[in-house]
N, C-alpha and C positions, 0 to 999 in steps of 0.2 A: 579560422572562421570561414574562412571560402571551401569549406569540404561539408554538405549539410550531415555530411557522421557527426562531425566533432560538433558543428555549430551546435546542434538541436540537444546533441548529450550534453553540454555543456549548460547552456540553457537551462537543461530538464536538472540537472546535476547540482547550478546553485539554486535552482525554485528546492529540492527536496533537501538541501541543504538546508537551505533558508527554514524550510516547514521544518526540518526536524532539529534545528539549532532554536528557532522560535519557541517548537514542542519543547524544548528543554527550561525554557525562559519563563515561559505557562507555566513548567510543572515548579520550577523551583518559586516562583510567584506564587502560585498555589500552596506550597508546602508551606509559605512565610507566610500568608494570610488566612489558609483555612488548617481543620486539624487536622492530623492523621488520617483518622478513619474517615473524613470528609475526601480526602483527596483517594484513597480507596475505596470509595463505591461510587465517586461522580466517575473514577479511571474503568471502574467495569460497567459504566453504563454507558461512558462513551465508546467503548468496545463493543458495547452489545449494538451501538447506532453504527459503527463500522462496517463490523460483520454484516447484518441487514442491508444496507447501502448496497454493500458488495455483492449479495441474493437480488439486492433487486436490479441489480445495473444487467443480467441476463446476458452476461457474454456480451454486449452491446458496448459497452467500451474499446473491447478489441478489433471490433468489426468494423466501427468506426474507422480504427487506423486500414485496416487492409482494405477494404472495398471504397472507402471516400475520395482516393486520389483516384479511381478509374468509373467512378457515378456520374459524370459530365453533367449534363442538364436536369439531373435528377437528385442532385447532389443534396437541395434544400429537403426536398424529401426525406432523405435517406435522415439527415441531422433532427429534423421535427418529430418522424416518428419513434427513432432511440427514445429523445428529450422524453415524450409522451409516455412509450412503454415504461420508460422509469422509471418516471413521475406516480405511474399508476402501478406500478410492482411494490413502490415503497410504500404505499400508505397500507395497501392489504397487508403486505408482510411484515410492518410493524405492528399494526391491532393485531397479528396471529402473536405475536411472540411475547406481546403486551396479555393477553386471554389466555399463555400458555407459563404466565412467569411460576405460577407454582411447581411447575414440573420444572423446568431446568436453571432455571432462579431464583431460587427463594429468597436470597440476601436483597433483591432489588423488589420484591413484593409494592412496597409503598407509593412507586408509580403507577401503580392502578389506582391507587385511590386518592391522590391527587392531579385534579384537574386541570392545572398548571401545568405539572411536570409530564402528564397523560401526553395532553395537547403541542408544548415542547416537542416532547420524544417524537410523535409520528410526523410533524414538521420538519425539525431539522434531520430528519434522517432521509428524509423526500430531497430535503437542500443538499444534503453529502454527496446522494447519489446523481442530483444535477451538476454537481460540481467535478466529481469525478468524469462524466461524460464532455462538458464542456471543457473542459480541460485537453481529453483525448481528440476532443475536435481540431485544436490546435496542434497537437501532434502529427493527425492526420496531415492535417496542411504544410507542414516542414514550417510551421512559426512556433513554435514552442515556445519566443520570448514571449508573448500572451499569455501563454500558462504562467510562465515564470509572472508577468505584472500583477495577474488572476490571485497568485498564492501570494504576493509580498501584502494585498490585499485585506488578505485573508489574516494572514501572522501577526497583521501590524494591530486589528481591529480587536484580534482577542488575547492579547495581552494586554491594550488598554482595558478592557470591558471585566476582564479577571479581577484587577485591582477596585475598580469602579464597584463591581456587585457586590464585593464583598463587604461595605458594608450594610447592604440590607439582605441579604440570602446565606445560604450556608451550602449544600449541595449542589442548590439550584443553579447558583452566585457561578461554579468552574462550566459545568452543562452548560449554559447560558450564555454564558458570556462566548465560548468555543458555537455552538450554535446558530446565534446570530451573526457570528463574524461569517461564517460561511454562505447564509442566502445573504449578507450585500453580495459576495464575494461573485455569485451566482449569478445576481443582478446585474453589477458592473461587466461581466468575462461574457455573458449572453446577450446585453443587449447596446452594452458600447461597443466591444472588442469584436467578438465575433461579425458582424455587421462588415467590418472593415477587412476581417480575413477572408470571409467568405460575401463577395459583393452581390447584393441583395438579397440576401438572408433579411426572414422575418419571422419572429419567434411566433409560431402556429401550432395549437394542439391539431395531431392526426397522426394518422395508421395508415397509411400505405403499403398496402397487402402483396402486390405486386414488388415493391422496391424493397419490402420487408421479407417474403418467400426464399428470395436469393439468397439469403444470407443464416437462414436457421442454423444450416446445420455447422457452417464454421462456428457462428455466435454460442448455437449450443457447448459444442467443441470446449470452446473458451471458458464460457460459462461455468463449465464441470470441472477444468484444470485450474482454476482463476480462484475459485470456492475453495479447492484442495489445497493450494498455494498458501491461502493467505487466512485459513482456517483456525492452524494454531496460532496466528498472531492474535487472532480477537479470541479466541476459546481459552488463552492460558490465563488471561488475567479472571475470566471470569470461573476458573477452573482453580486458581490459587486465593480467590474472594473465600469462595465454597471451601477451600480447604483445610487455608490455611487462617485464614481472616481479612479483614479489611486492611491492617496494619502492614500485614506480612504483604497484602496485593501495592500496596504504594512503593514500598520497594521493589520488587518486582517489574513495576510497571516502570519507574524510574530508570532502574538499568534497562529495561528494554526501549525505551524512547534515546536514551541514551546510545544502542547498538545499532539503531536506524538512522542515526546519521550517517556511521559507514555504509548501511544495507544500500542507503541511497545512489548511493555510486553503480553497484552492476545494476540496480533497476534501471537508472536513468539512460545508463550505454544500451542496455537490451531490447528498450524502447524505440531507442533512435535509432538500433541496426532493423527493427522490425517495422519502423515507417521508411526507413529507406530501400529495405529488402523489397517493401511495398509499391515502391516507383520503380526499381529495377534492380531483379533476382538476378540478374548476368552477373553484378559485382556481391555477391552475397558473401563468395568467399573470400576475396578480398576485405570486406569491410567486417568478415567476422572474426578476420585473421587481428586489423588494426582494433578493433572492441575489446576481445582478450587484453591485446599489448596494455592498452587504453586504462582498462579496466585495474590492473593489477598494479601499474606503475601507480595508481595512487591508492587501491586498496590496503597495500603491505606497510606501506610508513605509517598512514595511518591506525593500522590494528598494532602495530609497535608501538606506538604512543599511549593508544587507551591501554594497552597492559602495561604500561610502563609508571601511566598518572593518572589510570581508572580511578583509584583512591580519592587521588586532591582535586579532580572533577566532581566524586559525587560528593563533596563538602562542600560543594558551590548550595547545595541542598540544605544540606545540617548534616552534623557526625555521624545521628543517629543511619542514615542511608549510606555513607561509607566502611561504615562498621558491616550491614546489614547485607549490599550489595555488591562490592567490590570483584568476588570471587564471580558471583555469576557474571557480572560487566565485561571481566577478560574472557572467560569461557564463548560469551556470544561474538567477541570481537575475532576470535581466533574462527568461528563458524564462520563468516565474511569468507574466509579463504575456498571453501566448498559452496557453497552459495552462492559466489559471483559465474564460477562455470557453470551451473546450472541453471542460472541468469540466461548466460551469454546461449547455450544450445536451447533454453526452451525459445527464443528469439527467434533462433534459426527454425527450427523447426514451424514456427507461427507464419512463418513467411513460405516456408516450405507447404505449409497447411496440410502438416504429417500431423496430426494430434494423436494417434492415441499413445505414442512414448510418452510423451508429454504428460497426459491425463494419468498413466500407471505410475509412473516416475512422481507425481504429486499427490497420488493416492497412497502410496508410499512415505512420502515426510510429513503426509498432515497425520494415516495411522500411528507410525511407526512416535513419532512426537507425542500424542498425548496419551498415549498406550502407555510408553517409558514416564511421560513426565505422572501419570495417575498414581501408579508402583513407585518412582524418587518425591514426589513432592514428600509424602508424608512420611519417610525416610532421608530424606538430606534437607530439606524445605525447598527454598525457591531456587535454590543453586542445581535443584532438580531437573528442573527445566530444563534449563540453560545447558545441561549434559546431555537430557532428550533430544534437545534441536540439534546441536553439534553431531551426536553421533548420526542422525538420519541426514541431514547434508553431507555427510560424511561418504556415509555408503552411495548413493545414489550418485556424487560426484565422483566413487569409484565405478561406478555401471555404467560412467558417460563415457569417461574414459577408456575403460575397454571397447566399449559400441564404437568407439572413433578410433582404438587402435589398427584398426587392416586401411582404413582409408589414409593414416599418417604415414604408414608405411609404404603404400602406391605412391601418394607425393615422395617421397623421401627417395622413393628406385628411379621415378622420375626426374628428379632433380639432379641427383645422380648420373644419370644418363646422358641428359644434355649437356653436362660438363666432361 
């Protein structure tokens, strides 16, 4: 705990734990009070508020961690105008995607024409993408236990609230109850927490052109690999809604919330090598050397486990998802093993502020992912996927490796030498 590597991965590690141990709590709570197809199309709408979130945070999350620790008196600025741009990405870019659901949509039509769920939608997707920022705020600052307070928040509010709505809502009831947990979530991390990280912060809308200019083109950077990254996470369930049906998307989704409890592990180390790379690049290679070690020593027992008891996990649900999910649950768990190195170097590389591997290397797993899963869903079903993502972590965790083989072998003649 006195190394801020370990401290802040750690940190970051049980909060995404926690959100994705809770995400599982939600879903099976979900599954036991609403129906099937209720829990597959509130899973692809709250995919479709992810996705959005993630268009509209503009690389501005990531910029956050790299530029925050060296903004000095400028610092309140740099955090007011992200919040803002956010704020104001989100609402445009959900009414576009809300005016465009019949082109890429069609199964979620019905939120245009209720008022509720309209109004919902472009709110908490405005809340996600505050959330997400405020959250990186504390990264930036080496306090990540904030974020972690920020998300216990969060997990605690919409699992009560799931049980609570349901019985007056049906849809609405999972959306909703996940929704409102995230602006308190919001409220609390921005206007108690933050305060305290950052001493005299005061939550202001504005644009700071000058403090803003600096930062385009890493943010854009980010922006463009960030979108690619995390592209097929939200495009497959709304991809398997459309193909397969709502039924077939609740399984799907289930083993997938279920594989991001491990995915959580190299995220949260990648994070923490890339706000610490952020204070000081000298120890970069050191600290990416301990992040691998770090990373593996707990990713590998655990992906033994989920193949071993994926099954009597997903019965935590009903049979029916054990029956249905099993195969794809281990296939994603076995993907963690290529995933977490390409975690750990696109970290490096953020800190390095090389983007465009980065950017080709994610334009790569998000094609290459739902190209394959388009051709297997309607051929294997949702085990389709799960083969799609595997193989594209796959390859690109072999192009990392060769790109780092001539520099493992300089160390190696080196090391070598001095002995």
């Amino acid at each position: 705990m006195r190394i801020p590597l370990y401290r802040n991965a750690l940190y970051l590690m049980i909060n995404y734990g926690i959100t994705a141990i809770a995400g599982l709590v939600f879903w099976i709570l979900a599954a036991r009070f609403y129906l099937a197809e209720d829990v597959g199309l509130a899973s692809a709408i709250l995919s479709a508020t992810m996705l959005l979130s993630l268009l509209a945070t503009l690389g501005l999350d990531y910029t956050l961690i790299r530029f925050l620790p060296s903004s000095g008196e400028a610092s309140n600025a740099v955090i007011n105008s992200c919040f803002t741009i956010g704020g104001m990405a989100s609402i445009i870019i959900a009414l576009i995607f809300v005016a465009g659901l019949g082109f890429w949509s069609p199964a979620l039509l019905f939120l245009r024409h209720d008022p509720l769920f309209l109004s919902a939608f472009v709110i908490f997707t405005t809340g996600w993408t505050l959330y997400r920022l405020v959250g990186r705020t504390f990264i930036a600052e080496r306090r990540a236990g904030f974020a972690l307070a920020q998300g216990i928040n969060f997990n605690l509010l919409r699992i009560t609230l799931v049980m609570l709505l349901a019985m007056f809502f049906t849809i609405f009831g999972i959306f909703a109850s996940w929704g409102i947990a995230v602006l308190v979530a919001v409220i609390i991390g921005g206007l108690m927490f933050l305060p305290w990280v950052q001493p005299g912060y005061r939550p202001l809308p504005m644009i700071k052109r000058k403090v803003v200019s600096k930062m385009v083109h890493f943010s854009f950077a980010n922006y463009i690999a960030a979108l690619l990254w995390f592209a097929p996470t939200f495009i497959l369930p709304l991809m398997v809604v459309n193909l397969l049906g709502a039924e077939a998307n609740a399984y799907f989704y289930i083993a997938w919330a279920l594989a991001n409890v491990l995915f959580s592990v190299p995220l949260s180390i990648s994070f923490s090598l890339f706000a610490e790379g952020s204070y000081d690049e000298d120890r970069l290679g050191r600290n990416t050397r301990r992040s691998l070690v770090f990373t593996f020593a707990i990713v590998v027992p655990v992906m033994l486990l989920i193949i071993l008891i994926g099954d009597k996990i997903l019965l935590l649900f009903a049979s029916a998802y054990a029956e249905n999910a099993t195969n794809l649950l281990r296939v994603l768990a076995i993907s963690a093993i290529p995933l977490s190195l390409n975690h750990i170097y696109f970290g490096v590389k953020r800190v390095e502020m090389k983007m465009k591997s980065v950017i080709f290397l994610n334009a790569f797993i998000a094609i290459a992912t739902l190209a394959l899963s388009s051709v297997l869903l309607p051929r294997m079903g949702i085990f389709g996927a799960g083969v799609a993502w595997l193989s594209s972590q796959g390859v690109v965790a072999l192009v990392i490796v060769l790109l780092r083989l001539p520099h493992i072998r300089k160390r190696l003649l080196r090391l070598r030498a001095s002995r």
